[in-house]
Phi, psi and omega in degrees: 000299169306318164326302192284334171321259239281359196251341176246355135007130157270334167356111160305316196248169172230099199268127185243096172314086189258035192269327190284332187304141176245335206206133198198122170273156180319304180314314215263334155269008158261328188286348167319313217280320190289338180287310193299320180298314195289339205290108169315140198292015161253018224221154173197172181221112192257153199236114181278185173028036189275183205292158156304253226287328150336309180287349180281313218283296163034262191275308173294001179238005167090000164316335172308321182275357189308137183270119182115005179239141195221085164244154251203126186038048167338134175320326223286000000 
């Protein structure tokens, strides 16, 4: 359901506040990642404040670098 929001979205950015976030299991920050990838080159979904783990989970799996994910002040 949240997929399809943001794949119908007219939006360019999808802005996600992840300060409030504690905990993101790998699955569930890849399908992040795999949604931000699927995204038209004009279009992204940027994640302010996340959590060190989210931004670990990330960076070990090379998702940081995904084109159209934007993270963006980390917590750490």
């Amino acid at each position: 359901m949240f997929a399809a929001a943001v794949r119908t979205s007219a939006d360019p950015e999808l802005v996600i506040d992840a300060g409030p976030l504690q905990f993101i299991d790998v699955a569930a920050a890849g399908d992040l990642a795999e949604l931000a990838a699927s995204l038209a080159p004009d279009r992204q979904i940027r994640l302010r404040r996340p959590c060190p783990l989210l931004v670990t989970v990330l960076e070990l799996c090379g998702w940081d670098a995904t084109p159209g994910l934007v993270v963006e002040g980390s917590e750490t």
